[in-house]
C-alpha positions, 0 to 999 in steps of 0.5 A, spaced: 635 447 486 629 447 490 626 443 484 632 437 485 631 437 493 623 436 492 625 431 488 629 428 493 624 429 498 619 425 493 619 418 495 614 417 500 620 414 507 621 422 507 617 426 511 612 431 510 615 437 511 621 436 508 617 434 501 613 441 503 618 445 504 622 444 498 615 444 494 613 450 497 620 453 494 620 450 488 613 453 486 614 460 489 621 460 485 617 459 479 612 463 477 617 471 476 622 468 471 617 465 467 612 470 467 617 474 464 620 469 460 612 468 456 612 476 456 606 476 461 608 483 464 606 486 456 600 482 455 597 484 461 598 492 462 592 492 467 597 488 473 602 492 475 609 488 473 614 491 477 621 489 474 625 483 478 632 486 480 636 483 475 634 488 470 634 494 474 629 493 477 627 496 485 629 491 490 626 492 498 625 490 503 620 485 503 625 481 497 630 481 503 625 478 508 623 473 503 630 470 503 631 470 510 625 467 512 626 462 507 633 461 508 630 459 516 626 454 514 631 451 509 636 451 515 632 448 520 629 443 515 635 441 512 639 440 517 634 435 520 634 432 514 642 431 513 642 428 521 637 423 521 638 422 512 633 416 513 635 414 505 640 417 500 634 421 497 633 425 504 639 426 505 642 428 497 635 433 498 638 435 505 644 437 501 641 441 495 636 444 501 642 446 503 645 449 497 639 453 496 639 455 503 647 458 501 643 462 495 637 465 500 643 468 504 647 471 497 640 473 495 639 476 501 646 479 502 646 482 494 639 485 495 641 489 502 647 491 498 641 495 492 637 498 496 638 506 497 635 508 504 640 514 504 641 515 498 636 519 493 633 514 488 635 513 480 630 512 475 631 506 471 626 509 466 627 515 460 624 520 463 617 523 459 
């Protein structure tokens, strides 16, 4: 989604933070599923991998922060973006800016609900 958006924000009417931002989510977006997808955390056993959410992983706090600043800056950014729409490409990039902004919340709300401050931790390995 924030692909599709930097791609909206592209053409050069749009302004630069538009394109910056949805740039910027794109390219940290990216990165983890396609590590894991070359296997990367096998490769390189000397860099410490730790394992995303989705696979059991420990989520914290920092997960959570990352979610709600970014769905901040997709919210004040897109929401320009939809009220000015200097074309239709700003305003369909406003629009995926805004769905993306959806899925930070959901993000944000779905790794709250992992974390254990109260709770004592489960191992998501076998033990040794």
């Amino acid at each position: 989604v924030a692909f599709g958006a930097f791609l909206c924000f592209a053409p050069p009417p749009a302004p630069g933070a538009y394109t910056a931002l949805a740039g910027l989510e794109a390219l940290s977006a990216a990165p983890p599923p396609l590590l894991y997808l070359l296997q990367l955390d096998a490769r390189m056993s000397w860099f410490f991998w730790p394992p995303p959410p989705s696979t059991g992983g420990a989520a914290g706090p920092g997960d959570i922060f990352n979610s709600v600043i970014s769905a901040l800056f997709l919210l004040v950014v897109c929401l320009f973006a939809v009220i000015i729409k200097t074309n239709n490409g700003t305003l369909a990039g406003g629009v995926l800016g805004l769905v993306l902004l959806i899925l930070c919340v959901v993000d944000a709300v779905l790794l709250s609900q992992k974390i254990s401050l109260d709770r004592p931790r489960r191992r998501t390995t076998p033990a040794k």
